[in-house]
N, CA, C and O atoms as a GROMACS GRO file, in nm:
protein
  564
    1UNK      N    1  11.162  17.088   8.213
    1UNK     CA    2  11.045  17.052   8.135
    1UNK      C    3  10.957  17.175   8.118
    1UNK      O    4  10.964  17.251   8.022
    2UNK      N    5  10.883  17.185   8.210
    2UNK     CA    6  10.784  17.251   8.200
    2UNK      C    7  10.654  17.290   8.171
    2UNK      O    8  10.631  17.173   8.200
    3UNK      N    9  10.508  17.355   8.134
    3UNK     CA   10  10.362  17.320   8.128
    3UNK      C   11  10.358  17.402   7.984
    3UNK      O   12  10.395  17.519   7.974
    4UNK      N   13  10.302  17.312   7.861
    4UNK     CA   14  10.309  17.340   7.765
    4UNK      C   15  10.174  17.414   7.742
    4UNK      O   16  10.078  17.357   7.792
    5UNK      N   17  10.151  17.514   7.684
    5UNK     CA   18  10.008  17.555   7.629
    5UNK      C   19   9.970  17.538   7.502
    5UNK      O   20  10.052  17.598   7.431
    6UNK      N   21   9.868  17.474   7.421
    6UNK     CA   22   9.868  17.457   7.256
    6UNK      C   23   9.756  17.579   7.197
    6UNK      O   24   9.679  17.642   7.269
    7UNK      N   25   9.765  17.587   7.103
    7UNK     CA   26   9.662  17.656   7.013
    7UNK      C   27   9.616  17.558   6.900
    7UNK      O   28   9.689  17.554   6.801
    8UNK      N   29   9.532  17.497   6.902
    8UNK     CA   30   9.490  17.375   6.874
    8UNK      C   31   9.370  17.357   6.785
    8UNK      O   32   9.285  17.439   6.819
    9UNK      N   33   9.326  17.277   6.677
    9UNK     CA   34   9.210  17.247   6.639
    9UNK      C   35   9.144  17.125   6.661
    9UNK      O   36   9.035  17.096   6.612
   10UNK      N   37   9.246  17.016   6.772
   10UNK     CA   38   9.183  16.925   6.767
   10UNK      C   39   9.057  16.920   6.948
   10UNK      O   40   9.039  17.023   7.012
   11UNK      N   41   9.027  16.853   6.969
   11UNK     CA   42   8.889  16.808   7.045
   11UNK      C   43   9.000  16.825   7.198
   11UNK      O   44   8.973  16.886   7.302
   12UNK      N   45   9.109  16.760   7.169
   12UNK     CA   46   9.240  16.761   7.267
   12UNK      C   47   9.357  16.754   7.150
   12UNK      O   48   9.367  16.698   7.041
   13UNK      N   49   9.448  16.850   7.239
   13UNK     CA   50   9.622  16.883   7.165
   13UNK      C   51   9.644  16.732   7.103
   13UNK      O   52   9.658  16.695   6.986
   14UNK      N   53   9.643  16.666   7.216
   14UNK     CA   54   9.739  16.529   7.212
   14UNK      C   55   9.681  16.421   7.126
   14UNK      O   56   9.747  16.321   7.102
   15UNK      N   57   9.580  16.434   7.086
   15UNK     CA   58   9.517  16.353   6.949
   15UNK      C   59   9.588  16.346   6.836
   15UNK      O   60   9.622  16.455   6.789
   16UNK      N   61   9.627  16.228   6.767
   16UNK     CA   62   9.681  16.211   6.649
   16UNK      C   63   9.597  16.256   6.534
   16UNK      O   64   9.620  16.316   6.429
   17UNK      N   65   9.471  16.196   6.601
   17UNK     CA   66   9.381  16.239   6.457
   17UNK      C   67   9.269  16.343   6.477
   17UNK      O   68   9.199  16.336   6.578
   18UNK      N   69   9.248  16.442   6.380
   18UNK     CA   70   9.207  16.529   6.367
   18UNK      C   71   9.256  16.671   6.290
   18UNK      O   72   9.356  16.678   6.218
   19UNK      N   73   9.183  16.761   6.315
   19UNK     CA   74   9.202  16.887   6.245
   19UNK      C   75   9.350  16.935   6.270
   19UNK      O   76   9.378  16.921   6.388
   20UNK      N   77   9.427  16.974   6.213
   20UNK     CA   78   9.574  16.995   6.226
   20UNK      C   79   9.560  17.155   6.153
   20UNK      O   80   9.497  17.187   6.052
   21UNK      N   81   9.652  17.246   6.255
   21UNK     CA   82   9.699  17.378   6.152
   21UNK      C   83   9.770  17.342   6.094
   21UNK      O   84   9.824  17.234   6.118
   22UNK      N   85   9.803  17.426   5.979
   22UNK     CA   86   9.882  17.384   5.858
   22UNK      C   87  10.040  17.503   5.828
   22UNK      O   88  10.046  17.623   5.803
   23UNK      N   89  10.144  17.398   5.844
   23UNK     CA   90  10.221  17.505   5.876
   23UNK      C   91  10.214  17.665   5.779
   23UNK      O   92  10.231  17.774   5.835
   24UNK      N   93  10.192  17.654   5.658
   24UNK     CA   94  10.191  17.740   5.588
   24UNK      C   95  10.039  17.850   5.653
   24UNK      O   96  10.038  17.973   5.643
   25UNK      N   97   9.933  17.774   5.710
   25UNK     CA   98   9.860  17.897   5.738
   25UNK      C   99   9.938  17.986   5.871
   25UNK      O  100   9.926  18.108   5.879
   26UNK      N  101  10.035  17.888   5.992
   26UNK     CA  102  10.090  17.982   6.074
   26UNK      C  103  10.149  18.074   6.009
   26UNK      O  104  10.100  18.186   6.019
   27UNK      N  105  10.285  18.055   5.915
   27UNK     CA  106  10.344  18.135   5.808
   27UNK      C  107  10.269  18.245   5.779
   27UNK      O  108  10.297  18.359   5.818
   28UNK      N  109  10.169  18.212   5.709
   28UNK     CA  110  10.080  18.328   5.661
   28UNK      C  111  10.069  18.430   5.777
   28UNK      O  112  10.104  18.548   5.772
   29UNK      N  113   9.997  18.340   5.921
   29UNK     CA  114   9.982  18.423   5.999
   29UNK      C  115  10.042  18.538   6.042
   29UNK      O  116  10.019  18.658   6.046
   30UNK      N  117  10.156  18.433   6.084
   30UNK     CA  118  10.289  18.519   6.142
   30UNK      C  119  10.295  18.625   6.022
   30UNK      O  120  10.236  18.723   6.066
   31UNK      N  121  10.327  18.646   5.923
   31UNK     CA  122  10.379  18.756   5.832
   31UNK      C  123  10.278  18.854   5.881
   31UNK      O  124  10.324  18.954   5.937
   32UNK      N  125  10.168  18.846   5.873
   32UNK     CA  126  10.034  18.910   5.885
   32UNK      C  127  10.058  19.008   5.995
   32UNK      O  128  10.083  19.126   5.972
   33UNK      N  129  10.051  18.960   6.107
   33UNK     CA  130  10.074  18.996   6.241
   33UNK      C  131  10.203  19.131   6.250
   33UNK      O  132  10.314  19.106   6.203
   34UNK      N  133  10.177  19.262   6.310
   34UNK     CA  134  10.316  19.316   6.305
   34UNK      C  135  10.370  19.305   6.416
   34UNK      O  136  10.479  19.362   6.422
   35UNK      N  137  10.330  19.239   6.534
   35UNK     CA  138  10.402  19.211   6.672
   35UNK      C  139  10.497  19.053   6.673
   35UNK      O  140  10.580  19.011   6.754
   36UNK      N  141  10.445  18.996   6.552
   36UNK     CA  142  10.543  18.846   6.521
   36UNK      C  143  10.623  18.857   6.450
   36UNK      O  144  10.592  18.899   6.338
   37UNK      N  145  10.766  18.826   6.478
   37UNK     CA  146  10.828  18.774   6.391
   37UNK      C  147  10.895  18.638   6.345
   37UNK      O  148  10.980  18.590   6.420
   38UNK      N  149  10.869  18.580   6.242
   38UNK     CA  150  10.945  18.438   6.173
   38UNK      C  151  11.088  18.468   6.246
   38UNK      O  152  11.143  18.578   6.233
   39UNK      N  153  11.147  18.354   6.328
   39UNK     CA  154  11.337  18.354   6.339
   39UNK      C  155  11.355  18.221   6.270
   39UNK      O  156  11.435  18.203   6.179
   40UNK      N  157  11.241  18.093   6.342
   40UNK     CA  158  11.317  17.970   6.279
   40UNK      C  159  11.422  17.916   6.398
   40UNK      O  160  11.488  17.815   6.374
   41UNK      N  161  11.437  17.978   6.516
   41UNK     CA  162  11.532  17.964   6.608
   41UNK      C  163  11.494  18.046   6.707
   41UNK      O  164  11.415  18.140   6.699
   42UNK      N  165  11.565  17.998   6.822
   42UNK     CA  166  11.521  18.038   6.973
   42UNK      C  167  11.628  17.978   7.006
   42UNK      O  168  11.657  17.863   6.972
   43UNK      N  169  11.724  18.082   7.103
   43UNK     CA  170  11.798  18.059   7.176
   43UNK      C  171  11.825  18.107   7.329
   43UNK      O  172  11.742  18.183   7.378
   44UNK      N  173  11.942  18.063   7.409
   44UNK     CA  174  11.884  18.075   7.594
   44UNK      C  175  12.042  18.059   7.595
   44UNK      O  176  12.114  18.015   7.505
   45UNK      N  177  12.082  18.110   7.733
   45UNK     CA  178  12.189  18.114   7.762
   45UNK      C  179  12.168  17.976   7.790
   45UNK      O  180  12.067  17.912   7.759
   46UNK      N  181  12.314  17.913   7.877
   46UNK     CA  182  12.320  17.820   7.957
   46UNK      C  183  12.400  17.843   8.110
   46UNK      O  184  12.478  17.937   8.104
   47UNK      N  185  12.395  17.781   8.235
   47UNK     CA  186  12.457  17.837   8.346
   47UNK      C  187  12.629  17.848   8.304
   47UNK      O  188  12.714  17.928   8.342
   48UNK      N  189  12.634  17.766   8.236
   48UNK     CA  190  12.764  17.747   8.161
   48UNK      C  191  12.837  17.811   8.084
   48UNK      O  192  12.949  17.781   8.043
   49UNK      N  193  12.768  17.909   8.060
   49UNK     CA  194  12.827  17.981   7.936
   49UNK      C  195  12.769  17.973   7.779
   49UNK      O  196  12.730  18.066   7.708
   50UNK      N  197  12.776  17.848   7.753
   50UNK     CA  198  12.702  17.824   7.656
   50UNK      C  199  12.536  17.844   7.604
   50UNK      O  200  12.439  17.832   7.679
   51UNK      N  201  12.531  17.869   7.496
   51UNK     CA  202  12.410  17.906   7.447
   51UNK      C  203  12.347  17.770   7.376
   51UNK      O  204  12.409  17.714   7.285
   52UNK      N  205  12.205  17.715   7.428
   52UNK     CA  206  12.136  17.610   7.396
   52UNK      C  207  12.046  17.705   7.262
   52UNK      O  208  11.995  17.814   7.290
   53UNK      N  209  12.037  17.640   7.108
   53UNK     CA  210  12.021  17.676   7.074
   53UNK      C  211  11.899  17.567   6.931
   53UNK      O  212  11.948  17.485   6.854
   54UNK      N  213  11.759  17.599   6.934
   54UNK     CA  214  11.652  17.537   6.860
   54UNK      C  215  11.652  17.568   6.764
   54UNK      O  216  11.708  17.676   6.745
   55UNK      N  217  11.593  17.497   6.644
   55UNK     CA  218  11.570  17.530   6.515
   55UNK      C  219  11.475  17.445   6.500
   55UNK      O  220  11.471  17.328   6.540
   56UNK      N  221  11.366  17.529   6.419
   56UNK     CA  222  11.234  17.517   6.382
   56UNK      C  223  11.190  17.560   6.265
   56UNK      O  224  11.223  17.678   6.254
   57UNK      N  225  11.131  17.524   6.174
   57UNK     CA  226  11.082  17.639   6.067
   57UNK      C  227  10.961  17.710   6.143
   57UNK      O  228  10.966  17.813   6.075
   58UNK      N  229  10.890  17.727   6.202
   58UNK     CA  230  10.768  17.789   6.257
   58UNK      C  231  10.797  17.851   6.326
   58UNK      O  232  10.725  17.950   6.336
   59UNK      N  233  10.928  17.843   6.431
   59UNK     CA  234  10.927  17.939   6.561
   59UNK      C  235  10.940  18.066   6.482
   59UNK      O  236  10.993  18.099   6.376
   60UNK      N  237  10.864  18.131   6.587
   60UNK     CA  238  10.828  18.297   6.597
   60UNK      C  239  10.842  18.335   6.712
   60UNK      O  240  10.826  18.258   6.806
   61UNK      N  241  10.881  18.491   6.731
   61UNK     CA  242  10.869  18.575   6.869
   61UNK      C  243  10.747  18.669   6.844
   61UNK      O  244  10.693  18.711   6.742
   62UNK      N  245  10.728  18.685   6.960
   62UNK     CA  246  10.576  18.759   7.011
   62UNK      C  247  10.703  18.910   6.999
   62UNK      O  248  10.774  18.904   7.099
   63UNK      N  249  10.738  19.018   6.919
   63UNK     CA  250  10.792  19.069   6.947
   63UNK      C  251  10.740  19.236   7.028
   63UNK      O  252  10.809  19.336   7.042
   64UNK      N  253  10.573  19.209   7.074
   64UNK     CA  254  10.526  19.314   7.167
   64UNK      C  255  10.515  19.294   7.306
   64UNK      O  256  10.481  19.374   7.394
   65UNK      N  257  10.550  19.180   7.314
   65UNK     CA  258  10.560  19.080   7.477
   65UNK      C  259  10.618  19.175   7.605
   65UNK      O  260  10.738  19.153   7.614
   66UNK      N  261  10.585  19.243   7.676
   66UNK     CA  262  10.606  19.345   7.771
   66UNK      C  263  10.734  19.300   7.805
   66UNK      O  264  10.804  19.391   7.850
   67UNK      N  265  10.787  19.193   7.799
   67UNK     CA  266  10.933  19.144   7.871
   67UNK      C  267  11.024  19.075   7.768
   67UNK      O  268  11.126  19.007   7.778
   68UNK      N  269  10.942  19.122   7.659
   68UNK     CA  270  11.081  19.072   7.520
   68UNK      C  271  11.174  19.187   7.506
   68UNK      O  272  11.150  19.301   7.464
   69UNK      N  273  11.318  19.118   7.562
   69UNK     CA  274  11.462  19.168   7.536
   69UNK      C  275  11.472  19.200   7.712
   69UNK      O  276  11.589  19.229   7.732
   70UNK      N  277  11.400  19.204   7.833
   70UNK     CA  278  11.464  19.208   7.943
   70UNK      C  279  11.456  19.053   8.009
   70UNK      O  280  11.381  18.957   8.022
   71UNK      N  281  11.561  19.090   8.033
   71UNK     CA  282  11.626  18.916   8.148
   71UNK      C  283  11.596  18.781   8.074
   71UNK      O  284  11.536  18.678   8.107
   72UNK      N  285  11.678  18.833   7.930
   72UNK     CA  286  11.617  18.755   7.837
   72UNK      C  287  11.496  18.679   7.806
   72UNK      O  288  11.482  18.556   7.798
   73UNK      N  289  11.391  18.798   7.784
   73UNK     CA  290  11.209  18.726   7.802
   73UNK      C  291  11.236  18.743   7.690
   73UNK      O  292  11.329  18.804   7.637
   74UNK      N  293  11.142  18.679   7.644
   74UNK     CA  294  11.088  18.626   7.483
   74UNK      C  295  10.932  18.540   7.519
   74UNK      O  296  10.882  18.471   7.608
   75UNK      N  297  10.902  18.586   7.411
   75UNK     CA  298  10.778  18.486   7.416
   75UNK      C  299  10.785  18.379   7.235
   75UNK      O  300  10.772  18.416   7.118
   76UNK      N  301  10.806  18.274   7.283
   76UNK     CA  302  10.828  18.153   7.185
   76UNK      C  303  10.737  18.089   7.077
   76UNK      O  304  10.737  17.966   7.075
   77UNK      N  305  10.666  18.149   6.996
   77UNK     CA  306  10.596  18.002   6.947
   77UNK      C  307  10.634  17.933   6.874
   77UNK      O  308  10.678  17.979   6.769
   78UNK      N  309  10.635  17.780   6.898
   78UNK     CA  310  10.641  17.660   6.812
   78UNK      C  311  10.592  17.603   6.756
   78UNK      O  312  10.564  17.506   6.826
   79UNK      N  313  10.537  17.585   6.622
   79UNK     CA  314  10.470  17.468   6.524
   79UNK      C  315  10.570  17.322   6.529
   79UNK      O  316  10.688  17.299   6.505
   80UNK      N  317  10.443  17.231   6.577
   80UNK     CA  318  10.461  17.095   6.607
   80UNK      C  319  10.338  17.017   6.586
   80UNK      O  320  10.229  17.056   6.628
   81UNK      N  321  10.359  16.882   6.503
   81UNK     CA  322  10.236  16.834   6.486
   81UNK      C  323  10.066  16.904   6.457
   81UNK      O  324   9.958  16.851   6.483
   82UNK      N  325  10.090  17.014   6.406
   82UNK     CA  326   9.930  17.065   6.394
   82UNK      C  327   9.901  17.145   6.460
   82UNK      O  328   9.790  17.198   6.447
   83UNK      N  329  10.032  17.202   6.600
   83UNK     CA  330   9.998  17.283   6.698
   83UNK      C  331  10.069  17.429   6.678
   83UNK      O  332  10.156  17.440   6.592
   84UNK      N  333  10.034  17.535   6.756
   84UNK     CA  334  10.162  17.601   6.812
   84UNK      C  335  10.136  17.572   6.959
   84UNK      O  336  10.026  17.568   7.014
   85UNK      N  337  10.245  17.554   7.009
   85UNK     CA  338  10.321  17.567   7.163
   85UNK      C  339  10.362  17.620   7.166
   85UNK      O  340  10.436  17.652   7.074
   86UNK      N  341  10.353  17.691   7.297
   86UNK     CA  342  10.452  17.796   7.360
   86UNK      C  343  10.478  17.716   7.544
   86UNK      O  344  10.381  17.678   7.609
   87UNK      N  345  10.585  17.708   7.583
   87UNK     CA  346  10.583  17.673   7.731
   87UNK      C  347  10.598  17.786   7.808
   87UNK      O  348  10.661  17.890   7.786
   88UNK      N  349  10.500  17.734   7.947
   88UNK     CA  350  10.496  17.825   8.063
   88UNK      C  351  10.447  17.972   8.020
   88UNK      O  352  10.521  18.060   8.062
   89UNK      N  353  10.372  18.002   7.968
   89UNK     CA  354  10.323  18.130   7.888
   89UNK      C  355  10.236  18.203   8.028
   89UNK      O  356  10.156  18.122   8.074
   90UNK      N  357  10.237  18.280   8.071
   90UNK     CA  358  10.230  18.368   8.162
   90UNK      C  359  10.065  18.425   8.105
   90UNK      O  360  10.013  18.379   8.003
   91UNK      N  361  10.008  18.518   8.183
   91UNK     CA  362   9.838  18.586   8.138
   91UNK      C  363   9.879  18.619   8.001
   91UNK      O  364   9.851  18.560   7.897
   92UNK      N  365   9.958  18.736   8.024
   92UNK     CA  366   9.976  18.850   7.854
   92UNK      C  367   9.989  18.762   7.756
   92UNK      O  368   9.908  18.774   7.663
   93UNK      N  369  10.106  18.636   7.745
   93UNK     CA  370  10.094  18.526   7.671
   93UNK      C  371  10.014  18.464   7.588
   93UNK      O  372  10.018  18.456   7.466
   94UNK      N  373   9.900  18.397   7.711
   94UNK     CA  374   9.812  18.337   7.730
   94UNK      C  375   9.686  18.428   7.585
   94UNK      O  376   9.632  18.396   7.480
   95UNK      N  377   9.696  18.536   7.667
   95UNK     CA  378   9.590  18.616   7.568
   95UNK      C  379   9.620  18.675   7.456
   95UNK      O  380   9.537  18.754   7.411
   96UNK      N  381   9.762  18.646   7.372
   96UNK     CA  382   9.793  18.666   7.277
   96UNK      C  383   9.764  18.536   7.207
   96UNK      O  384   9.727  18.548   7.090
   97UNK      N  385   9.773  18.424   7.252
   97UNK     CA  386   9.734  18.317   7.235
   97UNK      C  387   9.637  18.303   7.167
   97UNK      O  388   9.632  18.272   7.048
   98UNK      N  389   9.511  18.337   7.278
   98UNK     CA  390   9.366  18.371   7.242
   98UNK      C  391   9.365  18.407   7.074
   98UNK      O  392   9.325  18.342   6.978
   99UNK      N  393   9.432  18.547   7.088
   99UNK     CA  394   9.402  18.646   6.945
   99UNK      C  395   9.458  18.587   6.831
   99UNK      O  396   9.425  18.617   6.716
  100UNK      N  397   9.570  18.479   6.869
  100UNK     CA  398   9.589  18.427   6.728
  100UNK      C  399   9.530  18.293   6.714
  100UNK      O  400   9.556  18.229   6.611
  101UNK      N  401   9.459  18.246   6.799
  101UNK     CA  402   9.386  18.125   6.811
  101UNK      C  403   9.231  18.167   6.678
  101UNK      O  404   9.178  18.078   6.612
  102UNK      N  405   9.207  18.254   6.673
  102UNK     CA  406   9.095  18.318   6.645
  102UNK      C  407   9.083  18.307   6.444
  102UNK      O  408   9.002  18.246   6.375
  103UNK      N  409   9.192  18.387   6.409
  103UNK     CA  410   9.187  18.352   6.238
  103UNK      C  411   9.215  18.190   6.215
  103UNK      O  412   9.184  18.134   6.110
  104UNK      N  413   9.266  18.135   6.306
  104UNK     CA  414   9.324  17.999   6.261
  104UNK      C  415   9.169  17.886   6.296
  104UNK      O  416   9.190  17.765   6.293
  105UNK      N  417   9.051  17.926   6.321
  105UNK     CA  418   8.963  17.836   6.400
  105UNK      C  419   9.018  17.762   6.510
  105UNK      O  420   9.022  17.639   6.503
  106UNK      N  421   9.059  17.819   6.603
  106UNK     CA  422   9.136  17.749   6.692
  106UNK      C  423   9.070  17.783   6.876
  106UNK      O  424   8.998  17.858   6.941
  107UNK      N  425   9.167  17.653   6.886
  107UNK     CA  426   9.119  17.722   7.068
  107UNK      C  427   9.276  17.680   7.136
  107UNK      O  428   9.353  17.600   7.081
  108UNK      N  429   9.300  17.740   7.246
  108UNK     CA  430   9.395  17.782   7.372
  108UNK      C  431   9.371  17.653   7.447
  108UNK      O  432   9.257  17.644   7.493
  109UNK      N  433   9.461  17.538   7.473
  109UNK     CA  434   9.465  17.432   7.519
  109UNK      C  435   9.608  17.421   7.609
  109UNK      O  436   9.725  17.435   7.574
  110UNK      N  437   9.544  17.387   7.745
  110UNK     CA  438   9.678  17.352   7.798
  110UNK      C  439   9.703  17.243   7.834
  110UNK      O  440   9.602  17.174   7.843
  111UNK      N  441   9.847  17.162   7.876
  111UNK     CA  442   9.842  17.067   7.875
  111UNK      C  443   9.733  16.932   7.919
  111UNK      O  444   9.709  16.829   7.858
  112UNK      N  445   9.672  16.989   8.071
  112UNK     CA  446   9.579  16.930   8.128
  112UNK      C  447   9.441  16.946   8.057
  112UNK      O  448   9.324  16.930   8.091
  113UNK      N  449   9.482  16.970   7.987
  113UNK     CA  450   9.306  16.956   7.889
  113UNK      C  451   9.235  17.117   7.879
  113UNK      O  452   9.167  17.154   7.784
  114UNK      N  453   9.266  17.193   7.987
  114UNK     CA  454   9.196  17.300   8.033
  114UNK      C  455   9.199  17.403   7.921
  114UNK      O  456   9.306  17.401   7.861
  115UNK      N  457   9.087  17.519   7.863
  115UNK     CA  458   9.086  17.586   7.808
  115UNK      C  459   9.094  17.720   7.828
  115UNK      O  460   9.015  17.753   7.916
  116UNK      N  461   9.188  17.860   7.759
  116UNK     CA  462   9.164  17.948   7.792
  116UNK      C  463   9.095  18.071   7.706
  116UNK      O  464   9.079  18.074   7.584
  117UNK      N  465   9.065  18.157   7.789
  117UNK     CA  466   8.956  18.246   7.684
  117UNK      C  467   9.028  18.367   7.696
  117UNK      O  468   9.141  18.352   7.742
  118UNK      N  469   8.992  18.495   7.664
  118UNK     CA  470   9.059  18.612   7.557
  118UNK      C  471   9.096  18.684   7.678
  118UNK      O  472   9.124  18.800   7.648
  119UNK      N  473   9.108  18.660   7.806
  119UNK     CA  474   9.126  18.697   7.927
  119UNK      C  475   9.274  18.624   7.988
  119UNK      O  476   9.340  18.661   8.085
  120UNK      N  477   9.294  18.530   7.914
  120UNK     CA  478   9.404  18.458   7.988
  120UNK      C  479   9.338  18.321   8.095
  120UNK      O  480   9.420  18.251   8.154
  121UNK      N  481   9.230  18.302   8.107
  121UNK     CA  482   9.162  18.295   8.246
  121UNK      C  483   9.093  18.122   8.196
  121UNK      O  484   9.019  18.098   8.101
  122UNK      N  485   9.140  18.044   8.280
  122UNK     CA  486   9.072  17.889   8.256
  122UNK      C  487   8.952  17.897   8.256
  122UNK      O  488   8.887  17.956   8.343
  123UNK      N  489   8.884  17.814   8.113
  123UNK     CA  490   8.742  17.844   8.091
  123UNK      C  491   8.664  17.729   8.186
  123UNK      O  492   8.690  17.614   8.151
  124UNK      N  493   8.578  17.743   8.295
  124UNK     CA  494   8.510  17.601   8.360
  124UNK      C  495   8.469  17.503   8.264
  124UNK      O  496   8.503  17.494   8.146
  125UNK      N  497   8.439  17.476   8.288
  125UNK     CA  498   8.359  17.314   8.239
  125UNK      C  499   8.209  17.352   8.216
  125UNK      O  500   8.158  17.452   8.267
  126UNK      N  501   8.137  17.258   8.128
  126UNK     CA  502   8.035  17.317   8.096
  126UNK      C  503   7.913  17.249   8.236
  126UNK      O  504   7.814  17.294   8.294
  127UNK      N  505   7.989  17.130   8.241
  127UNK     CA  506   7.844  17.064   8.395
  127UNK      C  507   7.924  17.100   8.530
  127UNK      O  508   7.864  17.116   8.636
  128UNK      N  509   8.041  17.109   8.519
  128UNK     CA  510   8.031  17.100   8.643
  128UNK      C  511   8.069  17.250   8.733
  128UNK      O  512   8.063  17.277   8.853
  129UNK      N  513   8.110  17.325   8.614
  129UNK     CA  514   8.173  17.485   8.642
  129UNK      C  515   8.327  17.443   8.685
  129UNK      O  516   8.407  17.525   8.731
  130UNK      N  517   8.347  17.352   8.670
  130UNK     CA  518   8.534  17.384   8.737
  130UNK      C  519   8.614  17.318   8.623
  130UNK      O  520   8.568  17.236   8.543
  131UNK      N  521   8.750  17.368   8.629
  131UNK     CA  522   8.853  17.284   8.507
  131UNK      C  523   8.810  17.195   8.454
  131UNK      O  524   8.690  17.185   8.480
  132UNK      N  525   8.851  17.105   8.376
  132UNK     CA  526   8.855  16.969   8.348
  132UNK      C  527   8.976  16.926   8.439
  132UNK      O  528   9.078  16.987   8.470
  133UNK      N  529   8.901  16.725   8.491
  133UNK     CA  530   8.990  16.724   8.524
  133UNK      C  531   9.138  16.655   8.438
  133UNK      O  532   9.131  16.654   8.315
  134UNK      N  533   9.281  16.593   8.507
  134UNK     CA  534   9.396  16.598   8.439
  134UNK      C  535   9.381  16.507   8.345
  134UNK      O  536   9.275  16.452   8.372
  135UNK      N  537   9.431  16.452   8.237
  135UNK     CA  538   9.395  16.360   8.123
  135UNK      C  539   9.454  16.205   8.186
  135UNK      O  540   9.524  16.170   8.282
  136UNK      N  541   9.409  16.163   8.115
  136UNK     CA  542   9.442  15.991   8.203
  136UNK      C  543   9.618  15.988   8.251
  136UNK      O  544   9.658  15.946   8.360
  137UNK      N  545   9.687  16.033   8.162
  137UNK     CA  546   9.809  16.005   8.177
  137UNK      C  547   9.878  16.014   8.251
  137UNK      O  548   9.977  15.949   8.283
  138UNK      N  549   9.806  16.149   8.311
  138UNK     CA  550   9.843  16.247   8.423
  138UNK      C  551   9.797  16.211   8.537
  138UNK      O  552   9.858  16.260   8.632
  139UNK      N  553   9.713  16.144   8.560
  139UNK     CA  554   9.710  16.093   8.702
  139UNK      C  555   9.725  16.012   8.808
  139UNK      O  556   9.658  15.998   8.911
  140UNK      N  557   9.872  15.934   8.747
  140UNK     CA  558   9.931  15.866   8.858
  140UNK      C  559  10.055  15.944   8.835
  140UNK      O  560  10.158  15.878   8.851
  141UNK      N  561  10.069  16.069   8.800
  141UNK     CA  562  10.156  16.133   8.856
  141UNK      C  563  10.209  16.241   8.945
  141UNK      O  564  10.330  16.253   8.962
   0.00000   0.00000   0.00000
């Protein structure tokens, strides 16, 4: 599985309704950008031999990602529902995140609700200074 991070316009990722990116402005983006590139696909070995292999029109690689092309790092993004996702996105990630969160009116959402800022770094809460806490769904688990 794993902990998804969004770049988001809605209030929360997981809202049906609300502000949605539009795939054509990521498009735009991505072209824009000279560290992204459009593939449309993301692929991973398997223990097996085999190669597990996605198709997307939106996926892009972060292609300045300090660990894109060793031990097969990549950094992923996915357009889904209004979002990009990327899973398990590490600080450097995180704050690339940030920078493309920025032309799109967007903000850095991770799964648990929590926000991040141009640092990589969970933004507190505005009353109480700490995270938010986990979203309803999440806590009988």
């Amino acid at each position: 599985m794993g902990y998804d991070v969004h770049i988001t316009r809605r209030e929360n990722w997981f809202e049906e309704a609300g502000p949605e990116i539009e795939l054509s402005e990521w498009l735009k983006l991505v072209e824009s950008d000279s560290e992204m590139r459009l593939d449309g696909y993301a692929e991973a070995p398997l223990k097996d031999g085999d190669v597990l292999r996605v198709e997307e029109s939106g996926l892009s690689t972060w292609t300045a990602y300090s660990r894109h092309g060793r031990d097969q790092g990549k950094a992923w993004f996915s357009f889904s529902s209004g979002n990009i996702i990327v899973k398990n996105p590490d600080p450097e990630i995180l704050r690339k995140m940030w920078q493309l969160s920025k032309p799109l009116s967007a903000r850095v959402q991770g799964d648990d609700g929590e926000l991040y800022d141009q640092d990589g770094e969970v933004v507190p809460h505005k009353e109480t200074g700490h995270p938010p806490s986990k979203p309803w769904w999440k806590r009988w688990s």
